[in-house]
mmCIF file of the C-alpha atoms, coordinates in Angstrom:
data_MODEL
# 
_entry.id   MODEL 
# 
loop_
_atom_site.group_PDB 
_atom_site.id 
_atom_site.type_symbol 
_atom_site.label_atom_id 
_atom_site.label_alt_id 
_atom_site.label_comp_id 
_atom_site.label_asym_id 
_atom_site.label_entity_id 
_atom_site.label_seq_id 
_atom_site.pdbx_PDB_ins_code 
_atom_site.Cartn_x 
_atom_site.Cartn_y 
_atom_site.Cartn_z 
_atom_site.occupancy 
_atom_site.B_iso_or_equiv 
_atom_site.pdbx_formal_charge 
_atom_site.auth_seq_id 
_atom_site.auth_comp_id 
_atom_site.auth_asym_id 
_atom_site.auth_atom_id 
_atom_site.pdbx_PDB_model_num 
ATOM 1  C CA . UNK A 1 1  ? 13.509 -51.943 77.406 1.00 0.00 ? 1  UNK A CA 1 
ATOM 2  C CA . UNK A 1 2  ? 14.202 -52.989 73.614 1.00 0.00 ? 2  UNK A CA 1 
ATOM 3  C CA . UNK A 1 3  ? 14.122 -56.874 72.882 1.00 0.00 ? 3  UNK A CA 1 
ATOM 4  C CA . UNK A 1 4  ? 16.925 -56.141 70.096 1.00 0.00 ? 4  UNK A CA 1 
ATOM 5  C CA . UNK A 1 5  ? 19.210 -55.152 73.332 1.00 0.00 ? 5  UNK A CA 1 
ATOM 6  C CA . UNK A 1 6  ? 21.943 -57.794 73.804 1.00 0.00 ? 6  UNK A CA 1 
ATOM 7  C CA . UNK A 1 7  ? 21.995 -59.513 77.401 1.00 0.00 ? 7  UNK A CA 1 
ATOM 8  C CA . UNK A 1 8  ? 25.607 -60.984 76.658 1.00 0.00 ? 8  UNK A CA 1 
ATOM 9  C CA . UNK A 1 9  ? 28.330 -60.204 73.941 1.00 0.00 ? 9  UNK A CA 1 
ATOM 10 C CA . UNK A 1 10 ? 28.930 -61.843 70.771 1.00 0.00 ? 10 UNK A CA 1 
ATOM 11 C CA . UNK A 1 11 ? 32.052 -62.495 71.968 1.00 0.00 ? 11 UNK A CA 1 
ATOM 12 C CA . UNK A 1 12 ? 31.139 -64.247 75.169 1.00 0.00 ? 12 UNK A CA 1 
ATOM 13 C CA . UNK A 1 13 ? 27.959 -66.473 74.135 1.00 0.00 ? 13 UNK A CA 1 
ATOM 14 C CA . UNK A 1 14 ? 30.825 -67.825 70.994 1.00 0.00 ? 14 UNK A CA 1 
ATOM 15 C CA . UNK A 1 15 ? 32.988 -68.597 73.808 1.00 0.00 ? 15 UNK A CA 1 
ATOM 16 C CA . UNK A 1 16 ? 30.668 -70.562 75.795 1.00 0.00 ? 16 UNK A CA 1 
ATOM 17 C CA . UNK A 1 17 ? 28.981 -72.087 72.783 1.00 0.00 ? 17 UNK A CA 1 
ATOM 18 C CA . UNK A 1 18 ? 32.378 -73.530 71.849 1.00 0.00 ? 18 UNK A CA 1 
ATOM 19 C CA . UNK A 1 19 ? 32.805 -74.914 75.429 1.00 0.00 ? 19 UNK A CA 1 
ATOM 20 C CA . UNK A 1 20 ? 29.651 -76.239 75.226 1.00 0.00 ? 20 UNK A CA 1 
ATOM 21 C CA . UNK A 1 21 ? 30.684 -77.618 72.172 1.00 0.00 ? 21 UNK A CA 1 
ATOM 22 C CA . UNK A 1 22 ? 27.510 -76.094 70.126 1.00 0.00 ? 22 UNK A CA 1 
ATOM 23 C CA . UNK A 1 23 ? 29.266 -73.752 68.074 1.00 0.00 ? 23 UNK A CA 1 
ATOM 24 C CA . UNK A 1 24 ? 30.436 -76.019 65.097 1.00 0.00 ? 24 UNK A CA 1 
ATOM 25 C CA . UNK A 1 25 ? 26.408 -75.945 64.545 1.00 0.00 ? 25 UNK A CA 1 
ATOM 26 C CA . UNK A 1 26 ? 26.458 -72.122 64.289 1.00 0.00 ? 26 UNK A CA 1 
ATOM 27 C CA . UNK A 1 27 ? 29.688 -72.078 62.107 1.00 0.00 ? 27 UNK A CA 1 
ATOM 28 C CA . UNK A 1 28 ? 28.163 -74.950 59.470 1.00 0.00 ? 28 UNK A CA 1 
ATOM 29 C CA . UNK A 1 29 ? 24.987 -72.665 59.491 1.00 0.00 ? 29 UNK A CA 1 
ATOM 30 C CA . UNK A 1 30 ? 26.741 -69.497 58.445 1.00 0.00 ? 30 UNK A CA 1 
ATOM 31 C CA . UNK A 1 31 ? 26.649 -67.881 61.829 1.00 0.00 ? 31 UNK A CA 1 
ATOM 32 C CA . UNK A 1 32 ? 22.763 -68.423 62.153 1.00 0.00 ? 32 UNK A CA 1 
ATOM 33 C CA . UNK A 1 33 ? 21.786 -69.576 65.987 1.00 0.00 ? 33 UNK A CA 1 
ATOM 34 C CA . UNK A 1 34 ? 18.246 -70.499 64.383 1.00 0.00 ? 34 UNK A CA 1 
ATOM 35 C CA . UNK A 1 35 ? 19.219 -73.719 64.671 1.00 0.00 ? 35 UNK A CA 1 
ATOM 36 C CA . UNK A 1 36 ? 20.261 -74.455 67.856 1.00 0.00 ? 36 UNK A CA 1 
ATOM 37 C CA . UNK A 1 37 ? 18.502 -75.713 70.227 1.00 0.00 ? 37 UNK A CA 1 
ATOM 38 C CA . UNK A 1 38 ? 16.543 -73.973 72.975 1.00 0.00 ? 38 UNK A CA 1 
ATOM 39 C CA . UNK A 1 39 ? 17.959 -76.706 75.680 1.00 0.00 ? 39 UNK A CA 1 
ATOM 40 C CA . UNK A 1 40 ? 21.623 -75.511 74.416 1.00 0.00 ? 40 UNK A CA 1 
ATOM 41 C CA . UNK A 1 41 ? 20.484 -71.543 74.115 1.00 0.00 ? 41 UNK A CA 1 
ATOM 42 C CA . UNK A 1 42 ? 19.483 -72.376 77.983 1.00 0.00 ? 42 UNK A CA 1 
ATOM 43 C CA . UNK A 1 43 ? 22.438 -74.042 78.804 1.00 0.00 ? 43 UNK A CA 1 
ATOM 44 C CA . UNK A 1 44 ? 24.200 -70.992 77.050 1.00 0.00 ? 44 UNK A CA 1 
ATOM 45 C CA . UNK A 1 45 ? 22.065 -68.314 79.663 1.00 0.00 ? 45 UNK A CA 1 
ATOM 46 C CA . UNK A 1 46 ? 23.207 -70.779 82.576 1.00 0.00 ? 46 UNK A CA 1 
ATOM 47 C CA . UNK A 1 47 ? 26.563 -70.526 81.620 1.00 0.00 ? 47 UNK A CA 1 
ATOM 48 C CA . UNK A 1 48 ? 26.873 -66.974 81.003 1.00 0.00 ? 48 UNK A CA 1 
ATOM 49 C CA . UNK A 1 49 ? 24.951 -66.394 84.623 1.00 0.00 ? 49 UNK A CA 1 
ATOM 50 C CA . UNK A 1 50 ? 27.339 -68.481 86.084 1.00 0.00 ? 50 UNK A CA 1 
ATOM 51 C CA . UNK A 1 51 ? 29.711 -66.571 84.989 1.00 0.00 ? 51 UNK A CA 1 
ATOM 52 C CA . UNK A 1 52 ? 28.694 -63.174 85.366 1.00 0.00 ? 52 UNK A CA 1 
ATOM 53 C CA . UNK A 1 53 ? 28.102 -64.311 89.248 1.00 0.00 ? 53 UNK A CA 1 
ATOM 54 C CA . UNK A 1 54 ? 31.749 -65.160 89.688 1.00 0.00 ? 54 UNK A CA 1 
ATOM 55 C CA . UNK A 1 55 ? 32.660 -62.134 88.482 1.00 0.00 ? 55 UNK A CA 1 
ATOM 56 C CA . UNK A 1 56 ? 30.502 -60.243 91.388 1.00 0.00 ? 56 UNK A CA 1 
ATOM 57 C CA . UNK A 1 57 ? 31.941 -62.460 93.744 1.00 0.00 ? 57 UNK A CA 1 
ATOM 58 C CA . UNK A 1 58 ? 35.178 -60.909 93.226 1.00 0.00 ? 58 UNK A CA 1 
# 
């Protein structure tokens, strides 16, 4: 498998980075996620799991 292939959309990981309240960081950097953190990029992953398990559920 590629490591350029995208686990989650754009769209989504925005979404929960703004609930998360990380993505003023990425909007001051120009759209650049270099700077956040790995503890908030993990908390992203958790979120998006979380989510993608409800959806199953259904």
């Amino acid at each position: 498998m590629s490591r350029n292939r995208k686990l989650i959309s754009e769209n989504l990981r925005e979404e929960i980075a703004k609930e998360l309240g990380v993505y003023d960081q990425v909007k001051q950097d120009g759209g650049s996620w270099a700077s956040v953190s790995s503890k908030d990029c993990g908390n992203i992953v958790s979120k998006a799991i979380e989510i993608a398990n409800r959806s199953v559920q259904k």
